[in-house]
MOPAC internal coordinates of N, CA, C and O (Angstrom, degrees):
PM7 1SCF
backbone

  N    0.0000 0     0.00 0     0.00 0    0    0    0
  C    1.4397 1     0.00 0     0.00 0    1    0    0
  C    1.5340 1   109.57 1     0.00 0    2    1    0
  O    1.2310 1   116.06 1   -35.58 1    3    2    1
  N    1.3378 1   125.08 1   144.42 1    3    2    1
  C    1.0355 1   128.91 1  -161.76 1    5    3    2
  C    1.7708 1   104.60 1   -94.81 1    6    5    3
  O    1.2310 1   118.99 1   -22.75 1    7    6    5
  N    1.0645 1   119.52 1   157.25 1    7    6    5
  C    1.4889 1   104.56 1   167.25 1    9    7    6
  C    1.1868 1   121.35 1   -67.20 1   10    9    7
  O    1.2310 1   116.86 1   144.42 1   11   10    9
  N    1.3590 1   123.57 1   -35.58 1   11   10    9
  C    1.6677 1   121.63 1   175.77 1   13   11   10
  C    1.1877 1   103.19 1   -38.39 1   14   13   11
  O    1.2310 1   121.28 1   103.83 1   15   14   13
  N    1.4822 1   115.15 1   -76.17 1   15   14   13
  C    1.8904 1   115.69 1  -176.08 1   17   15   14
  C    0.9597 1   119.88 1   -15.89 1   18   17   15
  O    1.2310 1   119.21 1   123.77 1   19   18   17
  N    1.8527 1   119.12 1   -56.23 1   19   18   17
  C    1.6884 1   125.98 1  -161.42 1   21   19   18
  C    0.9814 1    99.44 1   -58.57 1   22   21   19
  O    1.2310 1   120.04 1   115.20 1   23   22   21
  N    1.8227 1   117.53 1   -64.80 1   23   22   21
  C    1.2300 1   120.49 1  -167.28 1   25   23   22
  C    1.6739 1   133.02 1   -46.54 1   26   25   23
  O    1.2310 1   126.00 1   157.95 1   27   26   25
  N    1.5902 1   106.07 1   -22.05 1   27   26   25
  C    1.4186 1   125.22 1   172.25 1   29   27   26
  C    1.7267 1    86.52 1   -56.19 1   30   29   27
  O    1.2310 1   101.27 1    18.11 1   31   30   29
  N    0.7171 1   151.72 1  -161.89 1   31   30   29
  C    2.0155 1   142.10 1   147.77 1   33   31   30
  C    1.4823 1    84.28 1    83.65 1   34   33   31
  O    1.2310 1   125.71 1   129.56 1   35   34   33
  N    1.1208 1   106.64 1   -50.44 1   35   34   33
  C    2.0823 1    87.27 1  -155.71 1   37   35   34
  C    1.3920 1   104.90 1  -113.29 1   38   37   35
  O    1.2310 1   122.89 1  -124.72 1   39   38   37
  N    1.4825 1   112.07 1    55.28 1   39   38   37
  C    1.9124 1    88.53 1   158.79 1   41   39   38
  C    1.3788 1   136.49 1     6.11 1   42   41   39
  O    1.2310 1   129.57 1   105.31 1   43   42   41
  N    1.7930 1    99.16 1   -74.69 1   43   42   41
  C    1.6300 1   119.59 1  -159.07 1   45   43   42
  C    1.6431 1    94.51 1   -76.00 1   46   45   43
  O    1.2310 1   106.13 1  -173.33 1   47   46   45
  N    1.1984 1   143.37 1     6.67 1   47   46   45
  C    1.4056 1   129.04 1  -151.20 1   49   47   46
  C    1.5711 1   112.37 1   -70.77 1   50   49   47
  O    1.2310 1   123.12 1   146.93 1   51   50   49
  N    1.4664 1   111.62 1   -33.07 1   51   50   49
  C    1.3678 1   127.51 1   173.43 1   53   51   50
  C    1.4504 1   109.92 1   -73.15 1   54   53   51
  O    1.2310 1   119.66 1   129.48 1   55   54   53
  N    1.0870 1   118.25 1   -50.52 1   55   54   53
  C    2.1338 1   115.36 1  -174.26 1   57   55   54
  C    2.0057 1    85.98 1   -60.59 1   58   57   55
  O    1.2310 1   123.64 1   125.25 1   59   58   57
  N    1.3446 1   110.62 1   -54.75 1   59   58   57
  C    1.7546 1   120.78 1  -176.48 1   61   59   58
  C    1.9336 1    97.11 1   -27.25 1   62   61   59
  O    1.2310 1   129.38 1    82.69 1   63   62   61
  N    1.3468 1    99.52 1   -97.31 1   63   62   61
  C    0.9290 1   116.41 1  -168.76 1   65   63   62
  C    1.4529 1   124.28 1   -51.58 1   66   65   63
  O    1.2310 1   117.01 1   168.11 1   67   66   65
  N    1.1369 1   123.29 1   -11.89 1   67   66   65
  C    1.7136 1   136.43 1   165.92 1   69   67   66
  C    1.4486 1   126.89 1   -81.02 1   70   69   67
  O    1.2310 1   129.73 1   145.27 1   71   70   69
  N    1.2042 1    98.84 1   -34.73 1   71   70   69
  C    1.7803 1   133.59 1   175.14 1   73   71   70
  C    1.7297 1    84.02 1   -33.93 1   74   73   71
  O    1.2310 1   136.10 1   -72.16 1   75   74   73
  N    1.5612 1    86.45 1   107.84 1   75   74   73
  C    1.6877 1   108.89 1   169.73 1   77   75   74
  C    1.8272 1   116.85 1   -94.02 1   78   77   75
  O    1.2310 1   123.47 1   -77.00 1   79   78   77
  N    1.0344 1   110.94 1   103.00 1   79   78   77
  C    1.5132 1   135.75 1  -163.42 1   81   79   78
  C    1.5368 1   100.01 1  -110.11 1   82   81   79
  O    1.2310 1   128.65 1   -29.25 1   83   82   81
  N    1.6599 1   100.94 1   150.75 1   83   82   81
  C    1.3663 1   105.03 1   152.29 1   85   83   82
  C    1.2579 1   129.80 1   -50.12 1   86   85   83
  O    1.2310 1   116.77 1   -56.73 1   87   86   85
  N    1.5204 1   123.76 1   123.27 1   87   86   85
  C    1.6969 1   135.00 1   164.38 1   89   87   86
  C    1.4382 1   111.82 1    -6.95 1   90   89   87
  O    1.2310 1   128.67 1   119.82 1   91   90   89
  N    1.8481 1   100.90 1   -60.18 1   91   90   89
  C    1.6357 1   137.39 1  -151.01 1   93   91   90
  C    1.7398 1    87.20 1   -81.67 1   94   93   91
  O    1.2310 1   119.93 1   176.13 1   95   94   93
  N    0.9496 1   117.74 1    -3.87 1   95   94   93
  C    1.4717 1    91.04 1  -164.08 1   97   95   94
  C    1.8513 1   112.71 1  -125.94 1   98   97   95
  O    1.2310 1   130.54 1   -66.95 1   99   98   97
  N    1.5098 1    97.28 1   113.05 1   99   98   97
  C    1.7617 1   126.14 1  -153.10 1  101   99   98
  C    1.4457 1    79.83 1   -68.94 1  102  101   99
  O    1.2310 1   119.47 1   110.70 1  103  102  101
  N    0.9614 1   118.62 1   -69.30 1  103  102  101
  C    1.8517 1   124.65 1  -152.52 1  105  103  102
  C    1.5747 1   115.23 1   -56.08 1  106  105  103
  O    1.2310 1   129.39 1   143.22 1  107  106  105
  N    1.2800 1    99.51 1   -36.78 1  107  106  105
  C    1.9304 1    88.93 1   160.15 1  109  107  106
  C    1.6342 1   112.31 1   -91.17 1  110  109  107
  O    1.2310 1   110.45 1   162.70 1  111  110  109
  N    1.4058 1   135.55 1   -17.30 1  111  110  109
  C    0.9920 1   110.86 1   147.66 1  113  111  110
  C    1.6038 1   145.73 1   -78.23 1  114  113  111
  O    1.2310 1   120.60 1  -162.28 1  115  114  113
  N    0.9223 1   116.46 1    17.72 1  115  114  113
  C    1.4383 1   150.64 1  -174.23 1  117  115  114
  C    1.8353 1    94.61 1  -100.05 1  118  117  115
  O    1.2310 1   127.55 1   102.07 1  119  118  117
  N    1.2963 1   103.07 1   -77.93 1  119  118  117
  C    1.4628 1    80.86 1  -169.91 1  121  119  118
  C    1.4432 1   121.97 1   -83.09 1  122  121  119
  O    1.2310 1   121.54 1   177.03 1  123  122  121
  N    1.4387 1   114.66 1    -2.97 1  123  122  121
  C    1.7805 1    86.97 1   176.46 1  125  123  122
  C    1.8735 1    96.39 1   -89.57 1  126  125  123
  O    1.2310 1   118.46 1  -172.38 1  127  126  125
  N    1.1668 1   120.54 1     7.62 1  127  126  125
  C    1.5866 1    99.50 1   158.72 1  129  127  126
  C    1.3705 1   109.58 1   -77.93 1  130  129  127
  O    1.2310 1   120.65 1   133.82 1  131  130  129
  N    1.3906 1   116.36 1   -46.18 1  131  130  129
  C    1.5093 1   108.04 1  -172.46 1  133  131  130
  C    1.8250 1   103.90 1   -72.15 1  134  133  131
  O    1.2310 1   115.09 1   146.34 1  135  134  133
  N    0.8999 1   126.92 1   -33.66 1  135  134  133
  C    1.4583 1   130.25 1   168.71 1  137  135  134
  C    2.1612 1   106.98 1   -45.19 1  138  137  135
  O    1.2310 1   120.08 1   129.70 1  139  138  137
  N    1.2329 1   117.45 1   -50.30 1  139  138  137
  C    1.3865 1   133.10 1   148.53 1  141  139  138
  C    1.0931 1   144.96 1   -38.46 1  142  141  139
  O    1.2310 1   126.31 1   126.47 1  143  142  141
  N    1.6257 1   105.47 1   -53.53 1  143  142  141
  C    1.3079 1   120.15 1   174.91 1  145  143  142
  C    2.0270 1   101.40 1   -78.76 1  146  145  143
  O    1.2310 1   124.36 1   141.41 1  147  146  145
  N    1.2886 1   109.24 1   -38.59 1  147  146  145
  C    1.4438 1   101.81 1  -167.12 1  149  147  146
  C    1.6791 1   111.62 1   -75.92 1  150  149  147
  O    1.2310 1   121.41 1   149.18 1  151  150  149
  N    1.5300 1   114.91 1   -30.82 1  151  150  149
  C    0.9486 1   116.12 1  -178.43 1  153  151  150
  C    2.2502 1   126.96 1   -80.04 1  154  153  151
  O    1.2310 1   130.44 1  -176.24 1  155  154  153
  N    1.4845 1    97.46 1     3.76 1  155  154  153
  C    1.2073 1   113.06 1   176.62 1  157  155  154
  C    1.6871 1   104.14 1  -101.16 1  158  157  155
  O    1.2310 1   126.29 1   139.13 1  159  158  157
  N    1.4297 1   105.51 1   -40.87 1  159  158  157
  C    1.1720 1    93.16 1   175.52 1  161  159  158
  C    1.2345 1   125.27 1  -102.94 1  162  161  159
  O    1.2310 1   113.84 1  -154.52 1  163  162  161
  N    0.9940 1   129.26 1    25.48 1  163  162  161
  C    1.5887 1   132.07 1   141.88 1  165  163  162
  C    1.2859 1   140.13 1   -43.29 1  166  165  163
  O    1.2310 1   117.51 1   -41.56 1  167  166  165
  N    1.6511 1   122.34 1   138.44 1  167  166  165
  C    1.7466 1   124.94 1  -157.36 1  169  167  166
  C    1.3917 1    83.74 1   -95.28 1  170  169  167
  O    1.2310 1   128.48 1   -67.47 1  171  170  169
  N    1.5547 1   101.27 1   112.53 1  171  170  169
  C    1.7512 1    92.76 1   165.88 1  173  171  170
  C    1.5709 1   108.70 1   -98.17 1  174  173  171
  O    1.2310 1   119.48 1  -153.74 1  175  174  173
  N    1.3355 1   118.59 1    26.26 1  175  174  173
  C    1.5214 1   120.34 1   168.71 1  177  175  174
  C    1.4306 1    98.70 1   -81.05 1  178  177  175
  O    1.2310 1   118.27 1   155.72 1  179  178  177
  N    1.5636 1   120.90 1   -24.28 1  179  178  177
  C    1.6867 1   121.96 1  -160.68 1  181  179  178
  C    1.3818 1   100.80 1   -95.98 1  182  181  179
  O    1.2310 1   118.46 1   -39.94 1  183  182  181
  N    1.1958 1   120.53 1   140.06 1  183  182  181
  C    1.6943 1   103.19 1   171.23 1  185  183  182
  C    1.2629 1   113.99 1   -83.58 1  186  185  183
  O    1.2310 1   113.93 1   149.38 1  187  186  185
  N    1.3213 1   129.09 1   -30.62 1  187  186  185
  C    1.4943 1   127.21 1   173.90 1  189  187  186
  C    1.5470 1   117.09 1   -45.68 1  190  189  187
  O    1.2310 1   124.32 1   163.02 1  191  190  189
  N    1.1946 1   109.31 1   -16.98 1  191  190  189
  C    1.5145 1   110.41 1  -163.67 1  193  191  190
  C    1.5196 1    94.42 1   -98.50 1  194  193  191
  O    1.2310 1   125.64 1   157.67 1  195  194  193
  N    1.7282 1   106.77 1   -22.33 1  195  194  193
  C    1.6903 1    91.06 1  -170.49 1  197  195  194
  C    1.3528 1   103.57 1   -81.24 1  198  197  195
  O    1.2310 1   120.49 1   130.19 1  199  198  197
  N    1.9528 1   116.67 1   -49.81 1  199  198  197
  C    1.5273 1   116.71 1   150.73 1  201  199  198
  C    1.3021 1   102.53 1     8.80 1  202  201  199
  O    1.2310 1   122.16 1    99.65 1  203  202  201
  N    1.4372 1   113.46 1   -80.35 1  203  202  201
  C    1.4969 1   128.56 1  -128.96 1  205  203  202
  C    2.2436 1    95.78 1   -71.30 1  206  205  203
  O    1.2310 1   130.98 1   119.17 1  207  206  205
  N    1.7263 1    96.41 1   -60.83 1  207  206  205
  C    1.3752 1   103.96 1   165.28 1  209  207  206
  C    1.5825 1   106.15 1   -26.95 1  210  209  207
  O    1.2310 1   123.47 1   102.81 1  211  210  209
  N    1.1431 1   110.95 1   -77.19 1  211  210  209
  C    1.9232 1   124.06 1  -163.16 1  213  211  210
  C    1.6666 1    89.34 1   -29.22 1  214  213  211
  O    1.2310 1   122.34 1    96.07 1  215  214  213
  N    1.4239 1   113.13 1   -83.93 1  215  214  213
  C    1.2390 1   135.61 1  -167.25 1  217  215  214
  C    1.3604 1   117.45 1   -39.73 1  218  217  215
  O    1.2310 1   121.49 1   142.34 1  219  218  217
  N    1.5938 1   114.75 1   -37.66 1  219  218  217
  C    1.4784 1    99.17 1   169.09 1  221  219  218
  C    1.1025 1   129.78 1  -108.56 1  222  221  219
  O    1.2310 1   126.93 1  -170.68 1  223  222  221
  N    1.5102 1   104.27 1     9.32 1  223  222  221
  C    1.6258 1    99.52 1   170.09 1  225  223  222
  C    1.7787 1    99.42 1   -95.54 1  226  225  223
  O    1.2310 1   113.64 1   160.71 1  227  226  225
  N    1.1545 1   129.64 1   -19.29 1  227  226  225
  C    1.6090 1   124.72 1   143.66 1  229  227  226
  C    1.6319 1   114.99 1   -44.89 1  230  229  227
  O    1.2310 1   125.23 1   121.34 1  231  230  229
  N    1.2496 1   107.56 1   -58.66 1  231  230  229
  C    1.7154 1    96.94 1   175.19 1  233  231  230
  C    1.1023 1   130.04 1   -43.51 1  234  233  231
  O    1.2310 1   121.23 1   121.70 1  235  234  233
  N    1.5813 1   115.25 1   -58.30 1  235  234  233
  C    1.3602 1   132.35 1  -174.06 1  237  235  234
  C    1.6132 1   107.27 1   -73.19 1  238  237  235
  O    1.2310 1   119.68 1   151.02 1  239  238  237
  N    1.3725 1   118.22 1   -28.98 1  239  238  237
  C    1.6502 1   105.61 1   173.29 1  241  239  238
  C    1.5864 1   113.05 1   -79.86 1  242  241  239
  O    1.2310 1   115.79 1   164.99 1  243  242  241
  N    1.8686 1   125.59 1   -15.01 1  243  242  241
  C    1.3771 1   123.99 1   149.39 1  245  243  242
  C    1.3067 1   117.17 1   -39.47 1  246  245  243
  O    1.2310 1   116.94 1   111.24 1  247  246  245
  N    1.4530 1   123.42 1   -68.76 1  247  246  245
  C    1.2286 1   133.28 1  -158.17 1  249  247  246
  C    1.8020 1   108.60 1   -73.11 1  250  249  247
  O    1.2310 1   121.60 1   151.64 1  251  250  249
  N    1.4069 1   114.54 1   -28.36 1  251  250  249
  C    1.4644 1   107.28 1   174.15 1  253  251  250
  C    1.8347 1    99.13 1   -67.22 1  254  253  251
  O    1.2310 1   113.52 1   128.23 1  255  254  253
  N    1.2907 1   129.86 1   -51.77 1  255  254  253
  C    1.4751 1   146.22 1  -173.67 1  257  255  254
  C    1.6658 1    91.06 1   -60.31 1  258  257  255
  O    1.2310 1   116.12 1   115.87 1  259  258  257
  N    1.1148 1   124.97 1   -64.13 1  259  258  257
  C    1.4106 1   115.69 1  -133.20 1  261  259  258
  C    1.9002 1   104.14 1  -101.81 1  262  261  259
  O    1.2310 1   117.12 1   -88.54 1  263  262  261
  N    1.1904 1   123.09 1    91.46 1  263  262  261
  C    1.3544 1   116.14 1  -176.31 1  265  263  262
  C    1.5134 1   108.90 1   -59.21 1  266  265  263
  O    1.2310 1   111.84 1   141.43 1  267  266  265
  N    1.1905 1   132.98 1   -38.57 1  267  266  265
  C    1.8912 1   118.22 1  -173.37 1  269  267  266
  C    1.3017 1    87.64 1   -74.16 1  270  269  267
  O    1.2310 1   105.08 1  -179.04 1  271  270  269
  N    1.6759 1   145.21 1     0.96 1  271  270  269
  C    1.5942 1   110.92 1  -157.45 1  273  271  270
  C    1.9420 1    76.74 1  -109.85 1  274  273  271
  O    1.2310 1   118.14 1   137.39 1  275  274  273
  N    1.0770 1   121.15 1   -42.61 1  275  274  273
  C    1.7658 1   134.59 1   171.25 1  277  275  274
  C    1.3815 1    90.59 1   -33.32 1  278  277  275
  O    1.2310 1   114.96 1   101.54 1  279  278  277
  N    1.5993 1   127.17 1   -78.46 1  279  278  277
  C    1.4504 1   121.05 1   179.09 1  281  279  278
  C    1.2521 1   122.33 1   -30.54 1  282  281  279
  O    1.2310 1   122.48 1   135.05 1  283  282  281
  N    1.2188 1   112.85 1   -44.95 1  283  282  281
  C    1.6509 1   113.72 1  -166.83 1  285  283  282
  C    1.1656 1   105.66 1   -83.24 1  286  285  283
  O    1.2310 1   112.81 1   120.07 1  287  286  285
  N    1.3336 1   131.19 1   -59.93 1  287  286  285
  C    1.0298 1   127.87 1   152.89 1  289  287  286
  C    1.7996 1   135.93 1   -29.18 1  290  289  287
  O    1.2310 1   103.33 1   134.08 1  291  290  289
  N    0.9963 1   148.24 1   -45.92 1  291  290  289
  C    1.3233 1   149.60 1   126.00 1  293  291  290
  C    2.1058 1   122.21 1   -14.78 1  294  293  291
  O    1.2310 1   137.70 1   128.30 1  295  294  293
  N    1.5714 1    83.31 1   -51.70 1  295  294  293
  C    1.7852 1    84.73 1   167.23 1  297  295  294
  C    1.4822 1   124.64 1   -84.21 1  298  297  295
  O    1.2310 1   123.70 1   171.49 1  299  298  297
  N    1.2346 1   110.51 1    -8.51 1  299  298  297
  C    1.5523 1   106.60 1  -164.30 1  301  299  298
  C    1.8458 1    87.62 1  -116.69 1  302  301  299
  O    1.2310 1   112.53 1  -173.05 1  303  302  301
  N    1.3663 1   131.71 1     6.95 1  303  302  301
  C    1.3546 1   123.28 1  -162.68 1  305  303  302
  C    1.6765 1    87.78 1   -84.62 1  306  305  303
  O    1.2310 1   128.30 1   125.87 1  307  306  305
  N    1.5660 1   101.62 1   -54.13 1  307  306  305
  C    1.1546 1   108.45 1  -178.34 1  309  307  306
  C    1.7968 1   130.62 1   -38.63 1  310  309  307
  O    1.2310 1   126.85 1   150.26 1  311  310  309
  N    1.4235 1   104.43 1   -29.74 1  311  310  309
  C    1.5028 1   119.96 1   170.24 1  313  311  310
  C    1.5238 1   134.65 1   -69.00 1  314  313  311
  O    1.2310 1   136.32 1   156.90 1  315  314  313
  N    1.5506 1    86.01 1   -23.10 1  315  314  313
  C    1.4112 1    90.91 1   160.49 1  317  315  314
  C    1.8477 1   139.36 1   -51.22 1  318  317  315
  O    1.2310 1   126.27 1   -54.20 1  319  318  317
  N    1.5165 1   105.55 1   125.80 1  319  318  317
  C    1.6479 1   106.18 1   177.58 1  321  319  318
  C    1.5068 1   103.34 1  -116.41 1  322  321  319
  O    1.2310 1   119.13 1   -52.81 1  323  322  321
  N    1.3400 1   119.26 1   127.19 1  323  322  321
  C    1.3599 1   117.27 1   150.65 1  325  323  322
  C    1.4945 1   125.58 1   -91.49 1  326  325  323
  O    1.2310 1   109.61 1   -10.95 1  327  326  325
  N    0.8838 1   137.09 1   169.05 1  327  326  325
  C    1.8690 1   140.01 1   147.60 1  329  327  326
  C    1.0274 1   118.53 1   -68.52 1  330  329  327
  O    1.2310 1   118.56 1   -53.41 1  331  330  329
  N    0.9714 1   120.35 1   126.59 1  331  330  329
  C    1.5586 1   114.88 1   148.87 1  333  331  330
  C    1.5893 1   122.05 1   -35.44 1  334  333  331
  O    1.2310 1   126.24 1   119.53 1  335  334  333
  N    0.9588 1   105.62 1   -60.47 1  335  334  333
  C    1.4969 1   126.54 1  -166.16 1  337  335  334
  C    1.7748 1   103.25 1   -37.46 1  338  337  335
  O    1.2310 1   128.04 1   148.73 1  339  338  337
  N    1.2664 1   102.12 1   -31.27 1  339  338  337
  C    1.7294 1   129.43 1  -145.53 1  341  339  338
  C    1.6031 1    84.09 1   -67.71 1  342  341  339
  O    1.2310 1   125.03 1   -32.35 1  343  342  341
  N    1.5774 1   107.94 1   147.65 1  343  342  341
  C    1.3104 1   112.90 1  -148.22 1  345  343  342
  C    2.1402 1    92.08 1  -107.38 1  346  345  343
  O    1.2310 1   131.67 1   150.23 1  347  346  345
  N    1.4051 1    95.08 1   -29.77 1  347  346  345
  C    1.5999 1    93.01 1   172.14 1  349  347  346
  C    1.4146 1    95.30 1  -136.35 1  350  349  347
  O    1.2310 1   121.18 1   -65.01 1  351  350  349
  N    1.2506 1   115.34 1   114.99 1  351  350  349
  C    1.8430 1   120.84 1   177.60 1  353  351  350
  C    1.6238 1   110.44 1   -88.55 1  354  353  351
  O    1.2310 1   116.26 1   162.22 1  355  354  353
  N    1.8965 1   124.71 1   -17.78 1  355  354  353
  C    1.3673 1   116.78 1   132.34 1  357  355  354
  C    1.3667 1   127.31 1   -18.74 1  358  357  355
  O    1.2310 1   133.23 1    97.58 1  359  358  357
  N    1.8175 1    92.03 1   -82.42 1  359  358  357
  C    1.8730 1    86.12 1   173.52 1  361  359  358
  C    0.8767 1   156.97 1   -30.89 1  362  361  359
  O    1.2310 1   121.83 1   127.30 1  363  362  361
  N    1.6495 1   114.10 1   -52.70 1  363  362  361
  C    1.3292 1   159.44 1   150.22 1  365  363  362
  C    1.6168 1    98.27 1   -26.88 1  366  365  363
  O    1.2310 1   123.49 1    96.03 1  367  366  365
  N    1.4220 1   110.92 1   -83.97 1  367  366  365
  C    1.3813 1   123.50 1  -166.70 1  369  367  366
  C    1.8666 1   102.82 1   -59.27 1  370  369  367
  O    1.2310 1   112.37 1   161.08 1  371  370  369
  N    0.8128 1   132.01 1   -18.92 1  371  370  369
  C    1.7265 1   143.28 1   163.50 1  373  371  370
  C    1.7494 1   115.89 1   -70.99 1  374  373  371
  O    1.2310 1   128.62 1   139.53 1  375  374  373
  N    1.5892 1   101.00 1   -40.47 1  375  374  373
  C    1.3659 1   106.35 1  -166.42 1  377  375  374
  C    1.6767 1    91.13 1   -91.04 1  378  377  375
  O    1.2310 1   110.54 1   156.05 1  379  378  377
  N    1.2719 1   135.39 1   -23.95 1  379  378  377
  C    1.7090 1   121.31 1   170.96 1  381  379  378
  C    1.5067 1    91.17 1   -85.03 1  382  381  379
  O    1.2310 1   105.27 1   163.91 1  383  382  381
  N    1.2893 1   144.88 1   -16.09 1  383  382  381
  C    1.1529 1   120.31 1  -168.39 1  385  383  382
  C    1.6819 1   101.02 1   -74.89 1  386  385  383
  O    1.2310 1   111.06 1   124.85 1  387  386  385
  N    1.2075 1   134.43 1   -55.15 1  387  386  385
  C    1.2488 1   172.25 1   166.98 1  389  387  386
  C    1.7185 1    91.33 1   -22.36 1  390  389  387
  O    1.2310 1   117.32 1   107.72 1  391  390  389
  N    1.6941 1   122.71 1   -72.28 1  391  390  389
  C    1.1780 1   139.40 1   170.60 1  393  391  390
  C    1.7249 1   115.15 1   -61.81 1  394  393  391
  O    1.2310 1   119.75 1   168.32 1  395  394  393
  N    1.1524 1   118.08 1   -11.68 1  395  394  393
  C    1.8535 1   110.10 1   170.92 1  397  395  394
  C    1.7889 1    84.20 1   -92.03 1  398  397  395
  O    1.2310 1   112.81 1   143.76 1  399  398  397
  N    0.8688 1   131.19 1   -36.24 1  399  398  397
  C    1.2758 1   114.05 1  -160.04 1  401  399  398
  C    1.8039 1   109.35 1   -86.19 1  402  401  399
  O    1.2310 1   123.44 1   143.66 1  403  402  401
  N    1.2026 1   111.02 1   -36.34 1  403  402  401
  C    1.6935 1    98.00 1   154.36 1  405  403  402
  C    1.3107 1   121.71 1   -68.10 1  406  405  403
  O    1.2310 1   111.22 1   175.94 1  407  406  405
  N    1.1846 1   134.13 1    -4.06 1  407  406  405
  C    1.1937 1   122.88 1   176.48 1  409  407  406
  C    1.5166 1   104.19 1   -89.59 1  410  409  407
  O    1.2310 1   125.26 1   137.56 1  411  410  409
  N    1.5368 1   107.51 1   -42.44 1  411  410  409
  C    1.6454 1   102.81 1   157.82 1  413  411  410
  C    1.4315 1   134.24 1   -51.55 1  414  413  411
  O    1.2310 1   120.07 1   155.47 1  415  414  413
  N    1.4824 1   117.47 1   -24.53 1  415  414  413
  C    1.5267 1   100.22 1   147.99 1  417  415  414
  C    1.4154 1   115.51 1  -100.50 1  418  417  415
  O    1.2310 1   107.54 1  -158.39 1  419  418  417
  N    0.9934 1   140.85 1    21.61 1  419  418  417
  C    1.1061 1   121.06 1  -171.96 1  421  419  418
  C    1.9169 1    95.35 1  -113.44 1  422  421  419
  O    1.2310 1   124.81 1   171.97 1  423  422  421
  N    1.3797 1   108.37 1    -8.03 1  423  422  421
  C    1.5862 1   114.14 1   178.41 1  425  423  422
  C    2.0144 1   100.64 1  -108.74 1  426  425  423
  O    1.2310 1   119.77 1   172.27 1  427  426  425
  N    1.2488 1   118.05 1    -7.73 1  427  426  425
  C    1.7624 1   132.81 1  -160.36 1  429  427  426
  C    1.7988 1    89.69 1   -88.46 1  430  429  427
  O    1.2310 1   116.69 1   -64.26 1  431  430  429
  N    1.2947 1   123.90 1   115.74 1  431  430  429
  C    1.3211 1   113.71 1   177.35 1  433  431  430
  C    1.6947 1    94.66 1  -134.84 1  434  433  431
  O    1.2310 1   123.34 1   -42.30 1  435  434  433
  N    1.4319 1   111.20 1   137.70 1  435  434  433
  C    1.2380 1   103.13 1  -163.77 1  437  435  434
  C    2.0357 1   107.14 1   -97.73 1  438  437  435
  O    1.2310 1   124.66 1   -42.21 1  439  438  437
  N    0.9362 1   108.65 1   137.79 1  439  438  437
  C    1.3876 1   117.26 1  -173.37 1  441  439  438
  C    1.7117 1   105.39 1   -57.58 1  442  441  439
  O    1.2310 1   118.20 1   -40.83 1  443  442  441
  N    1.4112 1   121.03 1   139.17 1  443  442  441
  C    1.4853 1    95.52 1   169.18 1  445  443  442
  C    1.8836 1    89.69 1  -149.90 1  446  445  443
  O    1.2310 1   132.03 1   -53.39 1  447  446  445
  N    1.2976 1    94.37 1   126.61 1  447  446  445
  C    1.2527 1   102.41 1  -169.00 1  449  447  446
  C    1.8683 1    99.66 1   -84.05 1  450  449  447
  O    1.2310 1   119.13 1   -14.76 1  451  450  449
  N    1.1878 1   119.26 1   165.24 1  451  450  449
  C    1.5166 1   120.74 1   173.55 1  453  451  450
  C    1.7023 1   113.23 1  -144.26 1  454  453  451
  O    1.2310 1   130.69 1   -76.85 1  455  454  453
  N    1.5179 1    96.98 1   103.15 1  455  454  453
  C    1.4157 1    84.75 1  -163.66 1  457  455  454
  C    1.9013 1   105.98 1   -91.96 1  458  457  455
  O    1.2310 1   129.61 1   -25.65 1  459  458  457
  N    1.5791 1    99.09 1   154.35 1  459  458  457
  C    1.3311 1   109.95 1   179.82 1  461  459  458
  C    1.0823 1   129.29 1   -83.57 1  462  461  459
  O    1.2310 1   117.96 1   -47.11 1  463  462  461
  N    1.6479 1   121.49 1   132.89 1  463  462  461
  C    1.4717 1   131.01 1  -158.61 1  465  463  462
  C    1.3340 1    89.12 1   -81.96 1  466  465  463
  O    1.2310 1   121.87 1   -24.26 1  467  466  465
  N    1.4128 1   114.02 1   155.74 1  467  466  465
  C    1.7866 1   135.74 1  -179.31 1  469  467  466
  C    1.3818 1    91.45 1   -85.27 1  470  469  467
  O    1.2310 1   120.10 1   180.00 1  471  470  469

């Protein structure tokens, strides 16, 4: 697969990969390599894999945009366990990335104040 193709999949790949971060700070450089590494090597004959592309180059352009979703993300990266056993630990580490972040909306409720008429 050529790189052109992938990139068709990743809109955000340029804001992704430019995303000016602290020096000091492992956990966003950590994932836009694996955000990189997974999205080059992906079977775009499979659709799950393109799924998978769509979805995390959406993730990873949240977390450059979204500072409470960066927070959450940063604390819950650390929680991650793989297996050994696990036959691609790429995947793996893509497919919890993918799953902290639905749980971030699915736990993200937005405040909405309603103010009262006189």
């Amino acid at each position: 697969m050529s790189n052109k193709e992938v990139l068709n999949y990743c809109p955000n790949f340029n804001h992704i990969v430019n995303f000016k971060y602290n020096g000091n700070d492992v956990i966003t450089d950590k994932l836009i390599t694996i955000y990189r590494d997974f999205i080059f090597k992906a079977d775009l004959n499979n659709n799950h894999d393109i799924k998978m592309v769509k979805e995390i180059d959406y993730v990873l352009n949240k977390y450059t945009e979204d500072y409470l979703f960066r927070k959450e993300m940063k604390h819950e990266i650390v929680n991650i366990k793989i297996k050994r056993t696990c036959g691609d630990i790429l995947r793996a580490i893509v497919e919890n990335i993918l799953n902290i972040f639905d749980n971030y909306l699915f736990n993200t409720t937005r405040k909405i104040t309603i103010a009262k008429w006189i």
